[in-house]
N, C-alpha and C positions, 0 to 999 in steps of 0.2 A: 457406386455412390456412397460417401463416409456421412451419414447424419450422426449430430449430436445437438439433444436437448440442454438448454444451456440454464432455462431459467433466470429469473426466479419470475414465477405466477403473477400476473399483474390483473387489476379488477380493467375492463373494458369498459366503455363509452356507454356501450349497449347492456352492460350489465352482465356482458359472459366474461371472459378469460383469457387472456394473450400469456401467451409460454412462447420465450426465445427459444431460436435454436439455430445451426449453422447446417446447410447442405453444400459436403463439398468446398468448405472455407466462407460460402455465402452468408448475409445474414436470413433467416427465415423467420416469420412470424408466425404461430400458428393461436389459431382463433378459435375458442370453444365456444359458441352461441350461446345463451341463458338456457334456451330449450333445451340443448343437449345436456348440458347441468342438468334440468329438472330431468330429463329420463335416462339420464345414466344410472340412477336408484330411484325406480318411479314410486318404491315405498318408504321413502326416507325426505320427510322435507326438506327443502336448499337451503333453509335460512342464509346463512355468511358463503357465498359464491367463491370464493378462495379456500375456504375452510372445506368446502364441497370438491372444491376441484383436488386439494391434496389428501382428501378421504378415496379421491377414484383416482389419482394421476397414473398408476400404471395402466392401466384400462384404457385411460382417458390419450396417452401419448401411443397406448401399441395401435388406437384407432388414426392417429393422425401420420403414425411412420409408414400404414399400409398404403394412405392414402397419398404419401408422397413420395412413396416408393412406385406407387401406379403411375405418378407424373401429373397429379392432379392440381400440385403449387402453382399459379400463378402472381407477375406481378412480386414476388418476394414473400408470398402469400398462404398459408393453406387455411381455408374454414372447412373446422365439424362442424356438421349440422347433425337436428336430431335420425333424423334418416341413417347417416352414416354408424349408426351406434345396430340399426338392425343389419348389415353386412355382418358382426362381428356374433 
């Protein structure tokens, strides 16, 4: 499998975080929940959700490439949730 994160960070609907990326030549979307923002630094306020996410992006993508390297993308898809931050 060739993943790459492509970027760039966008604010989502729901208030988390969409980061492109390609699996394999495909497009993939991956989805950082609000939640998982809040406890990826549970002693640091979220304020700006983009600003948050590029304070943790390496953290925040080596959780999403375990996760789709396990096969867990669907649909063009992968969501972190806060859960998936305690595997790591």
């Amino acid at each position: 499998m060739k993943l790459e994160f492509i970027g760039p960070a966008s604010l989502a609907k729901d208030g988390g975080i969409q980061f492109p990326a390609k699996l394999d030549g495909h497009d993939l979307l991956c989805h950082f929940s609000y939640e998982a923002l809040e406890d990826v630094d549970p002693d640091s306020l979220l304020g700006d959700p983009l600003e948050h996410f590029a304070k943790h992006q390496l953290k925040l993508l080596s959780i999403a490439e375990q996760k789709i390297m396990a096969g867990h993308s669907h649909n063009s898809q992968i969501h972190i949730f806060s859960n998936d931050l305690l595997s790591d």
